[in-house]
C-alpha positions in Angstrom: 284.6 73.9 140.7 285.7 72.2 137.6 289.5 73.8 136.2 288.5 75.2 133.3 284.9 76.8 134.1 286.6 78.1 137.4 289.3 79.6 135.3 286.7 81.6 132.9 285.0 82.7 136.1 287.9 84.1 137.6 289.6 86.1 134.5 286.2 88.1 134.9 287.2 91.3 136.6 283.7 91.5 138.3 283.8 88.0 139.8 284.5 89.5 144.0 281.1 91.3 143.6 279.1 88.4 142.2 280.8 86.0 144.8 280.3 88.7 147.5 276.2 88.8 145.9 276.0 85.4 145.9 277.8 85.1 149.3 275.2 88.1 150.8 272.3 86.0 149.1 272.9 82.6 151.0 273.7 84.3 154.3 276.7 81.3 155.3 277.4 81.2 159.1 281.2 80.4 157.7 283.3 79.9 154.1 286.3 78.3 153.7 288.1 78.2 150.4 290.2 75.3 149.9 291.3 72.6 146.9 289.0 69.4 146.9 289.7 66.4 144.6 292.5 68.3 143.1 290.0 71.1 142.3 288.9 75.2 143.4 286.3 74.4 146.3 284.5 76.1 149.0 282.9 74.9 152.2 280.1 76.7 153.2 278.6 76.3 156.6 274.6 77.4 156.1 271.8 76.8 158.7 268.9 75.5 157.0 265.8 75.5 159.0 263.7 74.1 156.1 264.8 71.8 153.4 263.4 73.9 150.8 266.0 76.3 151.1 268.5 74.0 149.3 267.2 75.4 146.0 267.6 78.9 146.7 271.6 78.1 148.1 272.1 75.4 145.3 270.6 77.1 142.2 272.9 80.3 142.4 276.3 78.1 142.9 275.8 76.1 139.8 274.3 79.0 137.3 277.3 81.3 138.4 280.2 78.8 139.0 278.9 75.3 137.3 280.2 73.5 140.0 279.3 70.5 141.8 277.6 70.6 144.9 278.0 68.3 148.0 275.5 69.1 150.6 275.6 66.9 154.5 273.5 67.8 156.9 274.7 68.3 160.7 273.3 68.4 164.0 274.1 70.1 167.5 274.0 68.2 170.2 270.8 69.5 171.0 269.5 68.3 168.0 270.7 64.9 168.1 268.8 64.7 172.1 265.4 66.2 170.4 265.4 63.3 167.6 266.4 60.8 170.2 263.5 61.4 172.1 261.1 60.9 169.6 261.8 57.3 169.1 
């Protein structure tokens, strides 16, 4: 999140309920709040069973925080075997 943005966003005195909102709305498996790139950043953990679901998690994040969003996909183990297989 961008210094001076993040700054405006966290001198409101309602910003714990719209993060909790947001947080409720998304449904991560795990947060983690940490600096990035010299920066305020979260890592969010968020099973996606359907790539349209990246609109409804991204949307929210960058109307509320105007932040920059990184998203990688991962796999289990299982996952990995399944896709293997089907080569």
């Amino acid at each position: 999140m961008p210094t001076e943005s993040g700054n405006k966003v966290l001198q409101d005195p309602n910003f714990p309920k719209k993060l909790e909102g947001v947080l409720n709305q998304i449904k991560p498996e795990a947060v983690y709040f940490a600096p990035i790139e010299g920066e305020r950043g979260i890592y969010m953990i968020v099973n996606l069973p359907s790539a349209d679901m990246i609109a409804g998690i991204s949307e929210p994040l960058w109307i509320m925080f105007n932040c920059k969003l990184d998203l990688t996909p991962l796999m289990e183990l299982s996952d990995l075997q399944k896709g293997l297989q089907k080569k």
